[in-house]
DOMI-711397 format. One line per field, with one value per atom (N, C-alpha, C): atom name; residue in one letter; x, y, z. Coordinates in nm, 3 decimals. Atoms other than C-alpha are relative to their C-alpha. Example, Ala and Ser with C-alpha at 12.3 -4.5 7.8 and 13.67 -1.06 7.14 Angstrom:
BEGIN
at	N,CA,C,N,CA,C
aa	A,A,A,S,S,S
x	0.089,1.230,0.090,-0.082,1.367,-0.077
y	-0.119,-0.450,0.120,-0.119,-0.106,0.109
z	0.000,0.780,0.000,-0.006,0.714,0.073
//
This chain:
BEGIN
at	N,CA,C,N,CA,C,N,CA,C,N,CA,C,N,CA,C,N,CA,C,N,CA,C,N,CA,C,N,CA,C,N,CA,C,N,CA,C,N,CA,C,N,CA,C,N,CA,C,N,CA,C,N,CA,C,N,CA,C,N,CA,C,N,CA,C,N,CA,C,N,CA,C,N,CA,C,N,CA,C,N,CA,C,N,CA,C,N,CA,C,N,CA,C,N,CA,C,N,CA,C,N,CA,C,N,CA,C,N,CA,C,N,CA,C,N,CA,C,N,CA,C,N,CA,C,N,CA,C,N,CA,C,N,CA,C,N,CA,C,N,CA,C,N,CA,C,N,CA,C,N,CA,C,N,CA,C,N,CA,C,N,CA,C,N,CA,C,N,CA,C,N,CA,C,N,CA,C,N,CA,C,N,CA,C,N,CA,C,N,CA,C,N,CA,C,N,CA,C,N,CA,C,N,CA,C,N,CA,C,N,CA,C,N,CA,C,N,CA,C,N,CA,C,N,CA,C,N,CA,C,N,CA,C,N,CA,C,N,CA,C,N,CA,C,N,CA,C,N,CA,C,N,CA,C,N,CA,C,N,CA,C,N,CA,C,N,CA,C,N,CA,C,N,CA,C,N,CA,C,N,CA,C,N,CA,C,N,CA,C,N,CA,C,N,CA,C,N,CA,C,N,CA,C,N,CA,C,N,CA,C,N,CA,C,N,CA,C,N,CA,C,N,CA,C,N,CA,C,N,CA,C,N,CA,C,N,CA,C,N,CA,C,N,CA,C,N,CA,C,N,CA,C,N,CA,C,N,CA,C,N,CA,C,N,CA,C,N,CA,C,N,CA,C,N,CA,C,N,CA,C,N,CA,C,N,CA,C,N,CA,C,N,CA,C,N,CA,C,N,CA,C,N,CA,C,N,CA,C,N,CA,C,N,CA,C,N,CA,C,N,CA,C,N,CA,C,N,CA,C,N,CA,C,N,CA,C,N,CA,C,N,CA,C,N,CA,C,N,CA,C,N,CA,C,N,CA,C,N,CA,C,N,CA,C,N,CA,C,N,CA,C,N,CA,C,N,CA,C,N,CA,C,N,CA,C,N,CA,C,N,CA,C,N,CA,C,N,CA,C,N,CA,C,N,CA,C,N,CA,C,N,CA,C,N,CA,C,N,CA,C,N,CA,C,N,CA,C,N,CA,C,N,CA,C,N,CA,C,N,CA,C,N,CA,C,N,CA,C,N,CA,C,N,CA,C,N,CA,C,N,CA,C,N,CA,C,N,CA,C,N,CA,C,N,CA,C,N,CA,C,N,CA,C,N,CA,C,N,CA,C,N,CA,C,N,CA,C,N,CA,C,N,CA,C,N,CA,C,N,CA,C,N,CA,C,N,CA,C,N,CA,C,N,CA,C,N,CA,C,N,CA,C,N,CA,C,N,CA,C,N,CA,C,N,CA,C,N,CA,C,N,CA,C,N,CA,C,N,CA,C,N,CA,C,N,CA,C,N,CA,C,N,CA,C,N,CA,C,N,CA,C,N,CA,C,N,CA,C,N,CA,C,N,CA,C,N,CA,C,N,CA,C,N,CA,C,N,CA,C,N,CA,C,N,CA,C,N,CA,C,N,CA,C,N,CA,C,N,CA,C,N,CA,C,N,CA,C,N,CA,C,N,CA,C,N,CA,C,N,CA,C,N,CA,C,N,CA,C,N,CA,C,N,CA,C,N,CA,C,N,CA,C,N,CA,C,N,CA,C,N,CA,C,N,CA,C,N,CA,C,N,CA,C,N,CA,C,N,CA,C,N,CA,C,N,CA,C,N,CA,C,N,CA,C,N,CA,C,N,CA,C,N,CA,C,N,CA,C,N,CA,C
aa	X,X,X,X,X,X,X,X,X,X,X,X,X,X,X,X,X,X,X,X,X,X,X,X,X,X,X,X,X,X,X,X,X,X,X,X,X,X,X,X,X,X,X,X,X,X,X,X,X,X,X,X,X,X,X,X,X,X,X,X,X,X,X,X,X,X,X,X,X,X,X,X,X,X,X,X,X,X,X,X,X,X,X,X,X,X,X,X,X,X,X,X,X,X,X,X,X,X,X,X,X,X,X,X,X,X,X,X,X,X,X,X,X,X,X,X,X,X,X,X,X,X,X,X,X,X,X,X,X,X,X,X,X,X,X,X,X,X,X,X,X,X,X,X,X,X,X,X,X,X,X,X,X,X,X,X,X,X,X,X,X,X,X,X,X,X,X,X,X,X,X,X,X,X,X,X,X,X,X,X,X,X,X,X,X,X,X,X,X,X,X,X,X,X,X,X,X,X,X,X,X,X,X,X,X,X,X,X,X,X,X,X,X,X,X,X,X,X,X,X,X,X,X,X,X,X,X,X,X,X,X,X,X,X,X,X,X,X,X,X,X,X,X,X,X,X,X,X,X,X,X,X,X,X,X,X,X,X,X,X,X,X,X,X,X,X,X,X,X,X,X,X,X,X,X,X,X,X,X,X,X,X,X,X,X,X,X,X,X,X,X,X,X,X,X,X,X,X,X,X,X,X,X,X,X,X,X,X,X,X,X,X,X,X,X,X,X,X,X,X,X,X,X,X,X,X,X,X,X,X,X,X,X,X,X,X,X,X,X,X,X,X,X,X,X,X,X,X,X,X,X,X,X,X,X,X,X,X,X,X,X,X,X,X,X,X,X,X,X,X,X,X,X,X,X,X,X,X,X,X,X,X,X,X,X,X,X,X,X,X,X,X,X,X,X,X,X,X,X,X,X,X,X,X,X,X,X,X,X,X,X,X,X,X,X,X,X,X,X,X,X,X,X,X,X,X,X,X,X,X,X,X,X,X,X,X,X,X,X,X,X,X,X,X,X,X,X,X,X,X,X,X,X,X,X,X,X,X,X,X,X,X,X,X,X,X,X,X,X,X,X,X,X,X,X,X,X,X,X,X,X,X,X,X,X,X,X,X,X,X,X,X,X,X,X,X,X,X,X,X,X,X,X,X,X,X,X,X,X,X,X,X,X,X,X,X,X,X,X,X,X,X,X,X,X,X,X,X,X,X,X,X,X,X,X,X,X,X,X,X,X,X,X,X,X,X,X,X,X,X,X,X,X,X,X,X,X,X,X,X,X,X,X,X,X,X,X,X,X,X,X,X,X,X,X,X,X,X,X,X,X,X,X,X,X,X,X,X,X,X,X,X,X,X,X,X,X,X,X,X,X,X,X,X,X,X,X,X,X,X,X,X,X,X,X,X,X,X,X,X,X,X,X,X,X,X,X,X,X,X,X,X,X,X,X,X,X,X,X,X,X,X,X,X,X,X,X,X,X,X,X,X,X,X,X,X,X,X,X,X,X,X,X,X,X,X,X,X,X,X,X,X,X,X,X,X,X,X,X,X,X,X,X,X,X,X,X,X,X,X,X,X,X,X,X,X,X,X,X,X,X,X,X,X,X,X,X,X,X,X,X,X,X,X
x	0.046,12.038,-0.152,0.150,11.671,-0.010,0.027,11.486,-0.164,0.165,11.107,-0.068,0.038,11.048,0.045,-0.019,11.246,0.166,-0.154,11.608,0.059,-0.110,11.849,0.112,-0.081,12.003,0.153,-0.113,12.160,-0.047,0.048,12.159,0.030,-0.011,12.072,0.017,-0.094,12.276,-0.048,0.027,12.264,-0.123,0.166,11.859,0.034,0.004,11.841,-0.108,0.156,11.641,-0.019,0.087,11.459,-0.102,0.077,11.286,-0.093,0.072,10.992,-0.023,-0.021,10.931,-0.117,0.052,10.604,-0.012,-0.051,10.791,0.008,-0.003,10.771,-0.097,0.118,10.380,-0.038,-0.019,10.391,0.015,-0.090,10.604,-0.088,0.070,10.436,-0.160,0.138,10.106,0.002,0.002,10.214,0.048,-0.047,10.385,-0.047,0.093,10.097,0.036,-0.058,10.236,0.019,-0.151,10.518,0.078,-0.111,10.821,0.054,-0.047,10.965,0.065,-0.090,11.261,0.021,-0.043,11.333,-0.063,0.070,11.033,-0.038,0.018,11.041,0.115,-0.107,11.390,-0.049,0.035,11.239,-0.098,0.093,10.927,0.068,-0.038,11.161,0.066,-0.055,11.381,-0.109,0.120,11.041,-0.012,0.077,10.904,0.137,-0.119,11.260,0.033,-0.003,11.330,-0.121,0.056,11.023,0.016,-0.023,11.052,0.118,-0.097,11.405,-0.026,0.083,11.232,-0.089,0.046,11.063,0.119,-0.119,11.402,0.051,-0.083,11.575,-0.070,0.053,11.311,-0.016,-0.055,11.314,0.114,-0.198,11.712,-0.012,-0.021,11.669,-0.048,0.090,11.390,0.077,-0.033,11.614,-0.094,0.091,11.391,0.115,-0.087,11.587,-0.107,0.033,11.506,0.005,0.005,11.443,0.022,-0.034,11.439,-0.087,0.054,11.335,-0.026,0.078,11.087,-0.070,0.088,10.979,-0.094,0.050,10.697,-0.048,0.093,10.447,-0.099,0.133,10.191,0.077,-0.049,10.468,0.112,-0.098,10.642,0.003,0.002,10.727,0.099,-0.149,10.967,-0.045,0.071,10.912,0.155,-0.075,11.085,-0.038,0.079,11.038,0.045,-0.025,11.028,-0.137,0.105,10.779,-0.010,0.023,10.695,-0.133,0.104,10.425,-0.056,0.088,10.158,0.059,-0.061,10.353,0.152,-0.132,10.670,-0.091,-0.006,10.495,-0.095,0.022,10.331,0.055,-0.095,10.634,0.084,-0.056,10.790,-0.126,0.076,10.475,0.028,-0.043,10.580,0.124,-0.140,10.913,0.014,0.040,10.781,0.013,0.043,10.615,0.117,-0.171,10.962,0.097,-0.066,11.134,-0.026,0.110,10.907,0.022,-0.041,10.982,0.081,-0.127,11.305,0.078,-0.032,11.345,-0.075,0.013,11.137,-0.017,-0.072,11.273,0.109,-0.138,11.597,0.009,0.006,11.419,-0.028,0.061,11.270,0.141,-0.080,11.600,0.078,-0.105,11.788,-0.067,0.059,11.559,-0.008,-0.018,11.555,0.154,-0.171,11.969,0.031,-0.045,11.981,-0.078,0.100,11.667,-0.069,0.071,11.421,0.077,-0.056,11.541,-0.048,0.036,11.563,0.001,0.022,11.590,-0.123,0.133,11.281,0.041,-0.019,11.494,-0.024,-0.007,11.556,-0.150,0.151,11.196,-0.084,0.074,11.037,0.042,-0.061,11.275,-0.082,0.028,11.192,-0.193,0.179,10.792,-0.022,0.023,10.821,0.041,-0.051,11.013,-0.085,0.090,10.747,-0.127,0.158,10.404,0.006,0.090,10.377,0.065,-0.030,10.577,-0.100,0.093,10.269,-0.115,0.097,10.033,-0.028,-0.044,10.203,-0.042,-0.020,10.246,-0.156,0.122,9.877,-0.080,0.082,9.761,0.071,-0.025,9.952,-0.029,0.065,9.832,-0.152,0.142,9.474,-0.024,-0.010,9.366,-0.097,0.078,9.281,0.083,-0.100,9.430,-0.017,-0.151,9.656,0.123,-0.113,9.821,0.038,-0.100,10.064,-0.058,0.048,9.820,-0.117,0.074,9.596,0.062,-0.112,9.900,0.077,-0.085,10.065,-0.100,0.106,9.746,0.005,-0.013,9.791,0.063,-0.122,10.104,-0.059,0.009,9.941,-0.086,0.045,9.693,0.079,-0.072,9.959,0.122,-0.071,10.171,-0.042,0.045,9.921,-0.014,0.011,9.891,0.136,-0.157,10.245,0.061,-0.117,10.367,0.110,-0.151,10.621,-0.002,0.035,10.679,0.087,-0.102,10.780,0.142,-0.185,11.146,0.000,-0.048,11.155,0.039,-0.019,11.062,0.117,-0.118,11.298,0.135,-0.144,11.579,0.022,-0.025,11.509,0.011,-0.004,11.481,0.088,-0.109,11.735,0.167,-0.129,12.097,0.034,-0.023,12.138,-0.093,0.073,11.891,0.025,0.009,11.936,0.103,-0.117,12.317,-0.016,0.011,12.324,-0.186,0.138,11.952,-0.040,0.070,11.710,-0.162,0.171,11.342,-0.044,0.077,11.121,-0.054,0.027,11.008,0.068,-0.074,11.285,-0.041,0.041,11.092,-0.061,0.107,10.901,-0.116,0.119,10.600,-0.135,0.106,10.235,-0.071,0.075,10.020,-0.073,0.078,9.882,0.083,-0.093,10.169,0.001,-0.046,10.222,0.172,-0.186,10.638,0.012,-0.037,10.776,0.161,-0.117,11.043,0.150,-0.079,11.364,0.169,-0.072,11.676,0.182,-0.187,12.004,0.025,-0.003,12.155,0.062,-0.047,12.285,0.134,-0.088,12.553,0.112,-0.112,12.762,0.005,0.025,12.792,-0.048,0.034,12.550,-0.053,0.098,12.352,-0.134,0.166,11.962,0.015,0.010,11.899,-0.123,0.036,11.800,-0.162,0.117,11.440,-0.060,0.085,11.358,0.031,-0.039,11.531,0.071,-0.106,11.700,0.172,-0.082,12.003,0.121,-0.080,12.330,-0.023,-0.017,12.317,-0.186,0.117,11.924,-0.044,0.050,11.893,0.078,-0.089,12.184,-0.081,0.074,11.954,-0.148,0.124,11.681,0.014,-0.046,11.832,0.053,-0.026,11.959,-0.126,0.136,11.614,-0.050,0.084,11.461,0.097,-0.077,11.751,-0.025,0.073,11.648,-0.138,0.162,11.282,-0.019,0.011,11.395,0.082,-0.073,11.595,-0.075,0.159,11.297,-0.067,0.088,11.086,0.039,-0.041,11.303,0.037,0.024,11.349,-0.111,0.119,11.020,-0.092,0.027,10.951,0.038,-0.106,11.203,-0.097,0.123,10.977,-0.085
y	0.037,9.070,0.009,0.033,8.984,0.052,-0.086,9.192,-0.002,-0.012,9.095,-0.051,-0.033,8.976,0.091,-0.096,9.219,-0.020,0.003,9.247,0.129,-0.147,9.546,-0.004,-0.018,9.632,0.081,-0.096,9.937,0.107,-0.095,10.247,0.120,-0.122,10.617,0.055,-0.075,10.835,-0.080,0.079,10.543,-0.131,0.024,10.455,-0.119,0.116,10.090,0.040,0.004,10.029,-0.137,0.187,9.734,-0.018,0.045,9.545,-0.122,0.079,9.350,-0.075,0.137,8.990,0.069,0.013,9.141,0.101,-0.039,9.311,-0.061,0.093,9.036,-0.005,0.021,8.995,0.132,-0.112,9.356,0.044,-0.003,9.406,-0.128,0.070,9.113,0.040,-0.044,9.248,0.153,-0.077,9.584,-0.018,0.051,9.440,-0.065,0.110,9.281,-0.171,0.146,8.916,-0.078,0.011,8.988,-0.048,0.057,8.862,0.185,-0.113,9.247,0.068,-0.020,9.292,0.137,-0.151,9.643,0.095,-0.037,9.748,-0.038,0.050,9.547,0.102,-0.102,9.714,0.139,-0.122,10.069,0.063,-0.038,10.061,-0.034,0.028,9.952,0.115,-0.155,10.246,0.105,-0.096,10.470,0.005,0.001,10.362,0.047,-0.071,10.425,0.116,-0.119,10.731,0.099,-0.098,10.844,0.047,0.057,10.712,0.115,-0.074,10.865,0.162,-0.147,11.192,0.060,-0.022,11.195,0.022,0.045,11.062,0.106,-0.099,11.393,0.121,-0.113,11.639,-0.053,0.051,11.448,0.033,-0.005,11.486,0.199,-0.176,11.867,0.099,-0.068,11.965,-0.048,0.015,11.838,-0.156,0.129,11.496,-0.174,0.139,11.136,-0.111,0.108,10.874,-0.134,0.167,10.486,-0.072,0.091,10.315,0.053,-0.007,10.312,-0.112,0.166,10.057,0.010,0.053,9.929,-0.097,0.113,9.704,-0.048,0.042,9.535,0.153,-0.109,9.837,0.129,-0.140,10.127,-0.006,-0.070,10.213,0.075,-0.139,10.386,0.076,-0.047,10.601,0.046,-0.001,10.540,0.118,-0.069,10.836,0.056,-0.053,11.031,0.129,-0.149,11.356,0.071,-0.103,11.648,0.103,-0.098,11.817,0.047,-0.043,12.090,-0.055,0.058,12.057,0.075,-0.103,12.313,-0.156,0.109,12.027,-0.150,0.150,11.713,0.063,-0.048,11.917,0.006,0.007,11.964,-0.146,0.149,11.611,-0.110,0.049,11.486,0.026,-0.010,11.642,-0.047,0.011,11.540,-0.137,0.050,11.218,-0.002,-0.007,11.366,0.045,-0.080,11.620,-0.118,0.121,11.329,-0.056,0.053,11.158,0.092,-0.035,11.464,0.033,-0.048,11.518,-0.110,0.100,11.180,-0.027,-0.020,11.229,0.085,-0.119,11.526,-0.039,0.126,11.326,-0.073,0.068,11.046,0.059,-0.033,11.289,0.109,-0.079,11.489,-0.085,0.084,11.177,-0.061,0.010,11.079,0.072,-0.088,11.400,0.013,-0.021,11.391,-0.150,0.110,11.031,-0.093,0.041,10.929,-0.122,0.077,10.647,-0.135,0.157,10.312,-0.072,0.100,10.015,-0.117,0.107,9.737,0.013,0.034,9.576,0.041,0.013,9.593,0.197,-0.097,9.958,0.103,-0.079,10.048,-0.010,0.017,9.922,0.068,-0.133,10.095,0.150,-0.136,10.439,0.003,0.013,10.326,0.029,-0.021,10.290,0.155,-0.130,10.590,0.160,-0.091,10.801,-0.021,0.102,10.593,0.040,0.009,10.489,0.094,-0.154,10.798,0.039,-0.151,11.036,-0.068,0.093,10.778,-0.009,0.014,10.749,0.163,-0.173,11.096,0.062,-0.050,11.172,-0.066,0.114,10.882,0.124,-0.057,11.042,0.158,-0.203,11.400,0.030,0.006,11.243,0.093,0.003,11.445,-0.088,0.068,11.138,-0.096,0.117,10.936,-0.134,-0.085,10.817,0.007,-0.100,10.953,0.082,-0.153,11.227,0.146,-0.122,11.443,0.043,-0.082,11.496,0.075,-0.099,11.630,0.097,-0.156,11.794,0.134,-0.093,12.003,0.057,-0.093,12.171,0.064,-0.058,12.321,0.172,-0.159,12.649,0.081,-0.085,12.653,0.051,-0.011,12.563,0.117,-0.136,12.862,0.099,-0.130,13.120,-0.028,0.047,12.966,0.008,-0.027,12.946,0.143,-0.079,13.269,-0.034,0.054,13.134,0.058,-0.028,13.217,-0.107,0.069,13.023,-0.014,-0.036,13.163,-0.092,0.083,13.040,-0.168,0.187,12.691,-0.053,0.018,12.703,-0.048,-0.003,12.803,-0.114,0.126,12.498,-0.112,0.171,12.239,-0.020,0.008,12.345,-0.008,-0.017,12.297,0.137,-0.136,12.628,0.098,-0.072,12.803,0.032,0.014,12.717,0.001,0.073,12.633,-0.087,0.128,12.421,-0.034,-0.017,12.266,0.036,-0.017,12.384,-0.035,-0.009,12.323,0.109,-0.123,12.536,0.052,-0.022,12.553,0.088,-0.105,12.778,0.166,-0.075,13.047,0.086,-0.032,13.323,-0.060,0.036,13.144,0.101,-0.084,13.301,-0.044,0.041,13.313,-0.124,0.110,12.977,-0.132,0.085,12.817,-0.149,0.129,12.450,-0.053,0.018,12.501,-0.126,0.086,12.213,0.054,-0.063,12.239,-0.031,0.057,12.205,0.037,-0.019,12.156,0.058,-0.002,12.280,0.163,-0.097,12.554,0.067,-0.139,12.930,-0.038,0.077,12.903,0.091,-0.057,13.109,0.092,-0.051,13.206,0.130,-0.096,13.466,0.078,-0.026,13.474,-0.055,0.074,13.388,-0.096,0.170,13.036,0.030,-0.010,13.002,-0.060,0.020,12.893,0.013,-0.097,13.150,-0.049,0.010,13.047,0.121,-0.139,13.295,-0.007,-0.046,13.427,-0.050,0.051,13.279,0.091,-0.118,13.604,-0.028,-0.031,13.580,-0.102,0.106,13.231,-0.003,-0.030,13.336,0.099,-0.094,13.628,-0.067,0.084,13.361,-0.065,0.076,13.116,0.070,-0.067,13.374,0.033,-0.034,13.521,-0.116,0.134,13.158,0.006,0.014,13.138,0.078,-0.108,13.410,0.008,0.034,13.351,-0.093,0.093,13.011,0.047,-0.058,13.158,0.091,-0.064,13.395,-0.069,0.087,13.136,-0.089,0.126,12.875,0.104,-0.093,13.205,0.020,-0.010,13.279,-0.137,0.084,12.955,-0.056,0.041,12.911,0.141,-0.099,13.249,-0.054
z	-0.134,11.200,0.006,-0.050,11.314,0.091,-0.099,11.506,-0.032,0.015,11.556,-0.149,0.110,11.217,-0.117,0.098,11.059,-0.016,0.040,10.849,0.059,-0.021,10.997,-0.143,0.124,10.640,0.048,-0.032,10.780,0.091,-0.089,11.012,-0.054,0.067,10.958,0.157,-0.075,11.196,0.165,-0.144,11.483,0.018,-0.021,11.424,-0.104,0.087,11.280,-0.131,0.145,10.891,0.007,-0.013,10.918,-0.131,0.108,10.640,0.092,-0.067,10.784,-0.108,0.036,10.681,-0.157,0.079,10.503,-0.148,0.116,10.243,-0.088,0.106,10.027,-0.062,0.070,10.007,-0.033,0.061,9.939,-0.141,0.136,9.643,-0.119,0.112,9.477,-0.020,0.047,9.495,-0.040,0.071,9.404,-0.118,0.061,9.169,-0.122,0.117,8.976,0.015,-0.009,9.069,-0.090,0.132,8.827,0.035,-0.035,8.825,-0.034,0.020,8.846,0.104,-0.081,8.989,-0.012,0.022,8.885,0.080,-0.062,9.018,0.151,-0.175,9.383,0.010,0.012,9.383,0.042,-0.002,9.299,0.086,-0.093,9.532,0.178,-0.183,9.834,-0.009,-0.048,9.780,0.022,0.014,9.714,0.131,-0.117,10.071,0.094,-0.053,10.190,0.062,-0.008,10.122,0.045,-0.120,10.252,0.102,-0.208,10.592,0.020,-0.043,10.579,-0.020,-0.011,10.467,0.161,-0.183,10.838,0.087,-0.090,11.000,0.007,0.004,10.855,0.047,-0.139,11.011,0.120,-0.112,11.299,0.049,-0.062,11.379,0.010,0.028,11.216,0.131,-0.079,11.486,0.134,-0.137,11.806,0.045,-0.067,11.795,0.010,-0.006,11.880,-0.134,0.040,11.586,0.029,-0.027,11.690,-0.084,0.141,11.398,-0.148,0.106,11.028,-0.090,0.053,10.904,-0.139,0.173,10.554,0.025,-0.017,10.543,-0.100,0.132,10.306,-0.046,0.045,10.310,-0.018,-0.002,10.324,0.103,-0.075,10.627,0.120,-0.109,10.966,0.006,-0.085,11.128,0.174,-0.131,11.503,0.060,-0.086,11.707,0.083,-0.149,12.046,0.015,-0.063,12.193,0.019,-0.062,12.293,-0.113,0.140,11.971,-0.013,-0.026,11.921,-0.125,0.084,11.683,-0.156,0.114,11.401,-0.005,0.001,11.487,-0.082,0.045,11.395,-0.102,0.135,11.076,-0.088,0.057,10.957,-0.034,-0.029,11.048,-0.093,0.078,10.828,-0.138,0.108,10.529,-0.113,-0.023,10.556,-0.145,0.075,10.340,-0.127,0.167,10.024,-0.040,0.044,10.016,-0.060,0.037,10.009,-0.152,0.118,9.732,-0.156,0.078,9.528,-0.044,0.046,9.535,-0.089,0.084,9.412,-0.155,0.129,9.162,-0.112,0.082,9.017,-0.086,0.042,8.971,-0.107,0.092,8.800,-0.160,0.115,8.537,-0.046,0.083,8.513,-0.065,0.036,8.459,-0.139,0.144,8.193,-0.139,0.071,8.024,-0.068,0.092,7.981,-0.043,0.081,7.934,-0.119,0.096,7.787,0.085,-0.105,7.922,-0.002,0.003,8.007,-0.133,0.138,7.722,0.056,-0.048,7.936,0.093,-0.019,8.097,0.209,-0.111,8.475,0.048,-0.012,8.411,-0.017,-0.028,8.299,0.126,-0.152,8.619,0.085,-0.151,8.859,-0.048,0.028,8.632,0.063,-0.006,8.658,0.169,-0.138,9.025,0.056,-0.060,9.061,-0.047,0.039,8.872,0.014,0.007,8.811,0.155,-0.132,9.170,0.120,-0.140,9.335,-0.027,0.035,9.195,0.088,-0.051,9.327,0.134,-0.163,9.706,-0.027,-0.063,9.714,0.016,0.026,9.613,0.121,-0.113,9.883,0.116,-0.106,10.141,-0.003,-0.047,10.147,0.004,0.014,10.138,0.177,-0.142,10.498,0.105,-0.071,10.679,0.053,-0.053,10.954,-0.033,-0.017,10.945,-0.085,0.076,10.648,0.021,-0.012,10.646,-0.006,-0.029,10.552,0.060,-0.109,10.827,0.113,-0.020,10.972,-0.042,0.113,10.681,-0.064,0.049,10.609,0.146,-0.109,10.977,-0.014,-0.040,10.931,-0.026,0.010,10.817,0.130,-0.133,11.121,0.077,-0.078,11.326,-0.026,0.027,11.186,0.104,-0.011,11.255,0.187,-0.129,11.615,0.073,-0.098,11.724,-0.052,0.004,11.553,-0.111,0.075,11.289,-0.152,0.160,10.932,-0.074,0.050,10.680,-0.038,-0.013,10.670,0.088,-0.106,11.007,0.026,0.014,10.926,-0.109,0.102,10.613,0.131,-0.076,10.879,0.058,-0.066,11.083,-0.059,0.088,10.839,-0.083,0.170,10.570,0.022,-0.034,10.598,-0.048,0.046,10.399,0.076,-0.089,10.602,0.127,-0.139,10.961,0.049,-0.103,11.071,0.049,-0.081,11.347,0.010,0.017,11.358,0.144,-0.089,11.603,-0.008,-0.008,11.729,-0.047,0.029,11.587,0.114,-0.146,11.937,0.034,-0.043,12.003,-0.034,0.012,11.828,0.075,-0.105,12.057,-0.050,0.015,12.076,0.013,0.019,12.057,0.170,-0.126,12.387,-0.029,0.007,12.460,-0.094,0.109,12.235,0.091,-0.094,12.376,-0.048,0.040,12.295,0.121,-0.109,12.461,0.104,-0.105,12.752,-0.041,0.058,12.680,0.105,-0.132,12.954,-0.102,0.057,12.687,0.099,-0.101,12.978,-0.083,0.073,12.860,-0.143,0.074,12.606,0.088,-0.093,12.816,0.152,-0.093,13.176,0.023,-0.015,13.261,-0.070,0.085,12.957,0.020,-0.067,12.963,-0.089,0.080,12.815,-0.123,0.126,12.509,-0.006,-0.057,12.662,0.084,-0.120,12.873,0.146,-0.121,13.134,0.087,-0.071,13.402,0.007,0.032,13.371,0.152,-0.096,13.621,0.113,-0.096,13.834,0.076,-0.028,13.833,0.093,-0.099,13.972,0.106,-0.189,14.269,0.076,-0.091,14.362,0.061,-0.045,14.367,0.145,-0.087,14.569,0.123,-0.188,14.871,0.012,-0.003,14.839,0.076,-0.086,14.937,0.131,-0.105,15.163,0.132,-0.092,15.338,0.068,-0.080,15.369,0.097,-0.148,15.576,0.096,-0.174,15.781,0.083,-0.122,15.904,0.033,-0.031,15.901,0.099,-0.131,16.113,0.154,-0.147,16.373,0.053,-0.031,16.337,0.118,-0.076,16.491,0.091,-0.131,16.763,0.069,-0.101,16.875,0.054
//
């Protein structure tokens, strides 16, 4: 399906992947303007799996994903929410992680099987090593708007919100964290900019899991106000 210029291949948990038209003049100019299929192949998954490297701290941190875009120059992942400056530090990294986990893979798979012998299979491996080290090295340059003028905060933004890296483990890792949560949910540090967040107690008459008051606390509220207009609307019939 077409959408703006772009192919919908497939969807990651809902969020369309789109291939834009200028994926073509892309690939052939990274490409050397080869005929190298192995390698168009290998640099579309590369830019891929980045993107989807964002998509999955995105979902992890409590954020909604929109879509996930490939283009000629790389790639987005457009999503929304209210994330502090320690949240979209993390959600920047999300990328290179990506980048290396894939190419850990390629070099273990090489190591037990040995390197490709065909010309389709060397290009995919080239892309998947050559120009992963290459991306990965571009993107952690710190300058917008690469990844890493964001991914080089995460340690200010540590010492600023309060967090440790356990913490961030917990939130991002399936083995770490359980169900995912914002890191936001952490006590924050004075001056923190945690964003707000409306999920109510998990059980009647507990405090909310974002400092909210407690079932009993907001009934003593509410007669309290109740009370003040009712002096007030006597007060004025006086």
């Amino acid at each position: 399906m077409l959408e703006r210029g772009t192919l919908r291949v497939a969807r990651y948990r809902g969020a369309p992947i789109l291939l834009h038209w200028s994926l073509a003049l892309g690939l052939l100019a990274f490409g050397g303007f080869a005929f190298v299929p192995g390698f168009w192949l290998g640099f579309t998954v590369l830019i891929l799996v980045h993107e989807l490297g964002h998509a999955y701290l995105v979902r992890r941190l409590g954020f909604a994903v929109e879509a996930v875009v490939v283009h000629g120059f790389g790639g987005f992942c457009s999503w929304n929410g209210r994330a502090s400056r320690l949240e979209h530090s993390v959600i920047a990294w999300g990328g290179v992680i990506a980048q290396a986990l894939l190419l850990g893979a390629t070099f273990a798979y090489v190591q037990l099987m040995g390197p490709a012998t065909s010309a389709f299979g060397f290009h995919l491996q080239d892309a998947w090593i050559r120009a992963n080290l290459w991306i990965m090295a571009l993107n952690l340059l710190p300058v917008a708007p690469l990844d890493g003028a964001e991914a080089w905060q995460i340690f200010r933004a540590m010492r600023v919100e309060s967090v440790t890296f356990g913490q961030v483990l917990r939130r991002c890792l399936p083995g770490f964290g359980g169900r995912r949560r914002k890191l936001a949910d952490e006590p924050p540090a004075r001056g923190s900019d945690k964003p707000t967040s409306e999920r109510p107690p998990s059980k009647p008459g507990a405090a909310a899991s974002d400092g909210e008051p407690s079932a009993e606390a907001q009934r003593a509220i509410a007669d309290a106000l109740r009370r003040i207009s009712e002096q007030a609307r006597d007060a004025r019939k006086k």
